[in-house]
Every structure is written in structure tokens, then in C-alpha cells.
N, C-alpha and C positions, 0 to 999 in steps of 0.2 A: 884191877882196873875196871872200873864200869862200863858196861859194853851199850847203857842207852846211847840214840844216834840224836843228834840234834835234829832239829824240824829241814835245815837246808841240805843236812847230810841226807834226811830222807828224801829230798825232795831230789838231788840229784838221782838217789837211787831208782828215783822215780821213772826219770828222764831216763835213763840208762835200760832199764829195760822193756819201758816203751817203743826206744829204737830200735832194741835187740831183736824185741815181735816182728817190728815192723822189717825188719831186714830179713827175717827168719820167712814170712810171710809174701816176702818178694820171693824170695826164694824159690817156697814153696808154690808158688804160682808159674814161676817160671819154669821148676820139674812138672807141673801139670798138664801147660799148654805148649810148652815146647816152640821150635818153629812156626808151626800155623799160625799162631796168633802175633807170631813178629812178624809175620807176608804181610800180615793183612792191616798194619797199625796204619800206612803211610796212603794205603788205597780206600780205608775205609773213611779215616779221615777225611782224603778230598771227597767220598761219596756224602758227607755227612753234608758236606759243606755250610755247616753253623759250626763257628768254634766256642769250643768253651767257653762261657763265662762266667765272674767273679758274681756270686750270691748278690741281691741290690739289696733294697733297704727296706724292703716292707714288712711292720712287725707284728702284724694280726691280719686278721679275717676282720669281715664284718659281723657282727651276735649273732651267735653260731644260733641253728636251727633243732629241732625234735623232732622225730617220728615216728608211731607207731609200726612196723615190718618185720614180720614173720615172728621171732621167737622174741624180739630186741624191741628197745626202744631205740634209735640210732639219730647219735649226734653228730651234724654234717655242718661245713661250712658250704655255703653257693656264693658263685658271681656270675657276671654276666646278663643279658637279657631272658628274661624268663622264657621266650620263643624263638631261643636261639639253638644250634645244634647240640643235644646233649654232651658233655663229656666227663666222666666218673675218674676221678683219679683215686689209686690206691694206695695205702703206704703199708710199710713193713715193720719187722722187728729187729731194733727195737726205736723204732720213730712214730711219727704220725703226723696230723693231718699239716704241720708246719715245713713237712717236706716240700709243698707244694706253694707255701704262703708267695715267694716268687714267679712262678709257672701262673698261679690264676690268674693274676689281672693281664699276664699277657694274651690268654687262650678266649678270656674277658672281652680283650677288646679287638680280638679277631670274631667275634659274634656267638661265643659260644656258652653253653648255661654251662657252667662248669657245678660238678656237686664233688664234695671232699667231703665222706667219711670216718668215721672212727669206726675201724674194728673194733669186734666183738671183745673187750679185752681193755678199752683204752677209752681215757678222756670219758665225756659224758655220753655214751652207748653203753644201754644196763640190759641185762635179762629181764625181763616181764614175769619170770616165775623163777620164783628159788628152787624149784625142783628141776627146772634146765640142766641137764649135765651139761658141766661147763667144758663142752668139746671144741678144737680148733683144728678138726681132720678138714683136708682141702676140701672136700665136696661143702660140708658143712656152713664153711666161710663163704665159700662162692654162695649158695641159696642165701643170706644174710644178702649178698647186693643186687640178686634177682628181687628178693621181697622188697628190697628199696627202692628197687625201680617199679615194680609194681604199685605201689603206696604213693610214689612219684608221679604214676599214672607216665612212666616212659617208658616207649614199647622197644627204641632202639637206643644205644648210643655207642661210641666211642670208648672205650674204658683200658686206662692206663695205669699202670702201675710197677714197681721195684721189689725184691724180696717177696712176703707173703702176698702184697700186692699185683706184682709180674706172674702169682703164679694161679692168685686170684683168677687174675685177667684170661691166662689159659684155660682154664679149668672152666668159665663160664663161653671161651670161644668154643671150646670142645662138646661141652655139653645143651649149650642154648645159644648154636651159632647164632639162630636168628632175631636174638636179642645184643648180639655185638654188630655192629656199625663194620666196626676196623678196634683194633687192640695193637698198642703200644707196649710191649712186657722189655725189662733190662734184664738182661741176665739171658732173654732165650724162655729155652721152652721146660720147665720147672713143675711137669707134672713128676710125681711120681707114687711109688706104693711103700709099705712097709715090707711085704717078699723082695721088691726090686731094692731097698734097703740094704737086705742081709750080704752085698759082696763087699769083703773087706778092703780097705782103703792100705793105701803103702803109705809108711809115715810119714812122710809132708803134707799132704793135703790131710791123713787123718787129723793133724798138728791142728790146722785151722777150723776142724768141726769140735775142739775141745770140749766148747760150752754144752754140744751136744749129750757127750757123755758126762759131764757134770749134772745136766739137770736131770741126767736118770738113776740118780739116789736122790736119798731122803734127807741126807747132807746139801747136797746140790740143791735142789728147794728150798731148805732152809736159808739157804747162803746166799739166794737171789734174793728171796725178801730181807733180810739183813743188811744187805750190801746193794740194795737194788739201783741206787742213785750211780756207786763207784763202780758198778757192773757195766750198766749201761753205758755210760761215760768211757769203758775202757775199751768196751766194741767198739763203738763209736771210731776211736782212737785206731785199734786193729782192722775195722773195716774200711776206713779212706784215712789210711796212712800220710795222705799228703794234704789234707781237710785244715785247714786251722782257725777252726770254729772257736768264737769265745764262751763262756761260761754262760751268758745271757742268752743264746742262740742254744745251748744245751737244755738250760733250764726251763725256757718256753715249749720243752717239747715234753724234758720228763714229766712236767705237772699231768700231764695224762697217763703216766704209770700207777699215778694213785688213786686209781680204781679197781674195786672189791675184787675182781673177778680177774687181775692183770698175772698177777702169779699162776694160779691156775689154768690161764688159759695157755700161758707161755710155756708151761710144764708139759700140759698133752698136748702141744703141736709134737713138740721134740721127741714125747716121748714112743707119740702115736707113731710118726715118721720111721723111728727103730723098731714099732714092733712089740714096746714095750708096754702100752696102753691101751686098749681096746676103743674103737668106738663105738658107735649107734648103729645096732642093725637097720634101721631105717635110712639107714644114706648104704648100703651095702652093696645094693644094684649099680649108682651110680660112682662108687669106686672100684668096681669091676668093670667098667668100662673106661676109665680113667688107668687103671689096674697097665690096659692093653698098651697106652702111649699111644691115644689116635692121633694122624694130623690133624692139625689146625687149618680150617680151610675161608677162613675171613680175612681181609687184609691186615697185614702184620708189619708193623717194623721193630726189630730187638735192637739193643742197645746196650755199650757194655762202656766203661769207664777204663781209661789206660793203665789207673792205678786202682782199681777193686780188689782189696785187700781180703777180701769174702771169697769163700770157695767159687768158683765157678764153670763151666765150659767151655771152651774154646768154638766159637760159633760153626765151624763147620761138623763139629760132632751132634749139635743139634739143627743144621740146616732141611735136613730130610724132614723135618717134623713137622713144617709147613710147607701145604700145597698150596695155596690161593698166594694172591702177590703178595711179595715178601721184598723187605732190602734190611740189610742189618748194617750199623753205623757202629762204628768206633770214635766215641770222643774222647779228645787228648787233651793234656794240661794238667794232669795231676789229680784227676777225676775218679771217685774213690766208687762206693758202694752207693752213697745217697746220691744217687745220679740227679734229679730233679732238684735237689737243694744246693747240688754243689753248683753245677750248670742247670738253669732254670731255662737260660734261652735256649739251647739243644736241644729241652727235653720237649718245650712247650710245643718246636719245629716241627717233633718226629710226631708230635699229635696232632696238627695242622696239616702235612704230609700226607701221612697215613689216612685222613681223612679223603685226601684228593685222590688214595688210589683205587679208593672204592669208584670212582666214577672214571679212571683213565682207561 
């Protein structure tokens, strides 16, 4: 009997254990954060007071910009009035700067210069020299959007972001508070070290960092670049389980995976993160002090999605981590990992917010 499957038999198989993740991945979320984060769904919610909403319709920037900054040339979208309050938003892996194409023109027409980057890694931000070790240790990333802002000739601003983005955003409150305004991170407070690394995980949540240990073989590398469209596509899927993004809304983001330097740079994030990669003694001092987990003492609001199907914390594990004013929101509705893409109006709020608390 021939055991090929037909194209719709595959495609149920498809579906089938799509759901499985995703159910295996509630799961696992729900053995993570336990109790606390169910007190706090209903409270944080009325504190957010923006509800989620459905992504709207806008499907570009305007012709994205170039700039010389620090090791990088860096490709950025702007809106907004040029003497308006700075505000840097950051994106993650594996997304970019389209997380935000709904958040700008809102933050736009609150008065604010919005800049959207491309990491080191993504879209048209290149190295300036092929002998760059193509590193993506936190400290590293973060001096990447200090040099932007310097080049930008901005001495202050606001700087927002999710995943490497949210952790961007800590890593430059910590270290060059008085270059952040106020900082919006999802997710909480996302420093951390490759020693802080090494404690082992119980299998559910280790369940969810898989890709991590895939991309620490030589296999795993291979298998990103090979597969890098149906990879990404399938985090996607596993990180906002409840997302139902179309193909076009996918496609407009991965055209910026196919840059030279995107494998590579995605490999030593994860791989440096375990420990398994070395970086650059010259960011050394400053990840010994990042090493420690200082607080964050600029105004902060965290944000976390009801459905983040992504590892994460339970906001009262990382509350001590910020001293300066703080409020953390829980947005509900089905609200996955891409916090700013899925809800643009919440996200753009807690950046509008977070700005007012630097002066209350």
C-alpha cells in the first residue's frame, strides 16, 4: 500500500499539530505562572484600561531611511514631526520593523518623532566591515541604538520594544539611563547572563525554549537557513497562538530575514544566551554589570499579552526590578507575543503613558 499522504491529508496534519503546540504551550504556560498571573488578569486589565485591538490597515512605512551608526549602516523607518518627542521602537525575533507599521502613525499623531529600526540582523541594516564579528550578545545590540541615537543627534527619548526589542530597551535603561526618557519593554524585565543561563528548566517551559537548543548544533543552523520561511512562520504560530495573521502580513515582514548576516546573527543570540558562544571582550565590563540584574530606575511600564505563547514571567517575579515608576498592564483578547502588531492601540497607549510618568 503506498504510504505517500496526499497534499490535504498533509495539510490536516498540519493543522493538527499546530493545535497540539498550541495547547501543549498553554499548558506549559499555565505550569509556569500558576495563580499569580490568573489574580492579576482581571485587575490589570481595568488598569490598562485600552482594550485590545484588531491590527488596522496600514501596509508600509514611508521610504525607509539610511544611516551611518557605530559598526552598522541602519535601516529605519520615521514618522511623525521631526521636533516632536523622540520615540525608538524595537522589534524582536523573529519580526521587524512591521510590528509597529500600526503603533506609528498613532504615536505620529500624538506629536511624537517615532524612529523604527532594523536590527543588526534584519532588512536593510548591514555591517560597515566584514571583519565585524557578527555578535548579538545584549550589550552589543543595545550600543547599536545608542550609536543611532547619537548619529540622530537624540540626546533623549522614549524607547519601546518586545522580545530582543523589550530587552534592548532594558539593557540601555540600565546602562545609559540618561539616554531613556521612559522605556515601555513586554515581557518585563529580560536582562540576563549566560552563568544566570546554566539553571535547568522542568520540561514544560524547557518544551517552549526548543528552538533554543536546536540552534546550538550545526544541524540546527543548517535547518534555519533551509527552512527559514517555514521556521519562522511556525513561531509565529507557537508564539500568539490566537494571532490569525494572513500570508501577506507574514510575508511583509519575512522579506527582511533575507539579509546576509540574519542566520548568523540569530545563531549567537541563542547561542551566546546558553553559554555556548563566546562574545567580544570589549562589551565585557558592560555585561558584568548587566551580569548583576541592576534595577531599572527610569519610568517603565511592562506589558504582557493574555495569550503569549513565548516563554515568559509572571510580572510579580520581575516587579522588584524596577525602582523608578512603574505600572504593568495585562492586555486581553487573545493577545499573543507580537504585542504591538496584534494590539497597536494598547501598545502605542503604554508609550503615550509612560511618557506622562516621567513628569507626574
Amino acid at each position: 500500500m503506498s504510504t505517500i499522504k496526499k497534499p490535504e491529508e498533509m495539510n490536516r496534519n498540519r493543522r493538527r499539530l499546530l493545535g497540539t503546540i498550541a495547547m501543549s504551550v498553554a499548558a506549559a504556560k499555565f505550569l509556569m505562572t500558576g495563580s499569580v498571573e490568573a489574580e492579576e488578569t482581571a485587575s490589570s486589565g481595568e488598569r490598562a484600561g485600552v482594550p485590545a485591538s484588531q491590527p488596522a490597515s496600514n501596509a508600509s512605512f514611508a521610504p525607509l531611511k539610511q544611516i551611518h551608526a557605530g559598526l552598522l549602516n541602519i535601516g529605519y523607518a520615521e514618522a511623525g514631526p521631526s521636533d516632536g518627542q523622540p520615540v525608538i521602537l524595537l522589534h524582536g525575533w523573529p519580526y521587524d520593523i512591521h510590528s509597529f507599521v500600526d503603533v506609528a502613525p498613532l504615536l505620529a499623531s500624538a506629536g511624537h518623532r517615532v524612529i523604527i529600526p532594523y536590527l543588526r540582523g534584519y532588512g536593510t541594516t548591514r555591517f560597515l566591515s566584514s571583519e565585524t564579528m557578527r555578535n548579538a550578545q545584549q550589550s552589543a545590540v543595545a550600543l547599536d541604538i545608542i550609536a543611532l541615537m547619537d548619529a540622530l543627534k537624540i540626546q533623549t527619548a522614549t524607547v519601546a520594544g518586545f522580545d530582543w526589542g523589550g530587552r534592548t530597551a532594558d539593557v540601555m535603561a540600565t546602562l545609559w539611563p540618561e539616554r531613556c526618557k521612559a522605556i515601555v519593554s513586554v515581557s518585563g524585565y529580560l536582562i540576563s547572563s549566560p552563568a544566570g543561563n546554566q539553571v535547568p528548566w522542568a520540561p514544560e517551559p524547557a518544551f517552549l525554549f526548543w528552538y533554543q537548543y536546536y540552534f546550538a548544533t550545526p544541524v540546527g543552523k543548517a535547518g534555519y537557513a533551509k527552512y527559514l520561511d517555514q521556521f519562522n512562520k511556525f513561531i509565529w504560530h507557537q508564539a500568539s497562538p490566537k494571532w490569525n495573521f494572513d500570508d501577506a502580513t507574514y510575508d511583509r515582514t519575512a522579506a527582511s530575514f533575507n539579509n546576509p548576516d540574519h542566520v548568523d546573527i540569530v545563531m549567537h543570540d541563542y547561542r551566546w544566551r546558553l553559554g555556548l558562544a563566546d562574545g567580544e571582550r570589549k562589551y565585557d565590563d558592560l555585561e558584568k554589570q548587566l551580569a548583576a540584574l541592576p534595577p531599572i530606575t527610569v519610568p517603565t511600564i511592562t506589558m504582557e499579552g493574555d495569550a503569549n505563547g513565548a516563554i515568559h514571567a509572571p510580572s510579580a517575579a520581575y516587579r522588584d526590578r524596577f525602582s523608578g515608576k512603574y505600572e504593568y498592564r495585562l492586555i486581553t483578547g487573545g493577545v499573543g507575543h507580537n504585542l504591538p502588531q496584534e494590539a497597536p492601540q494598547a501598545f502605542a497607549q503604554a508609550v503615550i503613558d509612560v511618557d506622562k510618568l516621567t513628569s507626574a
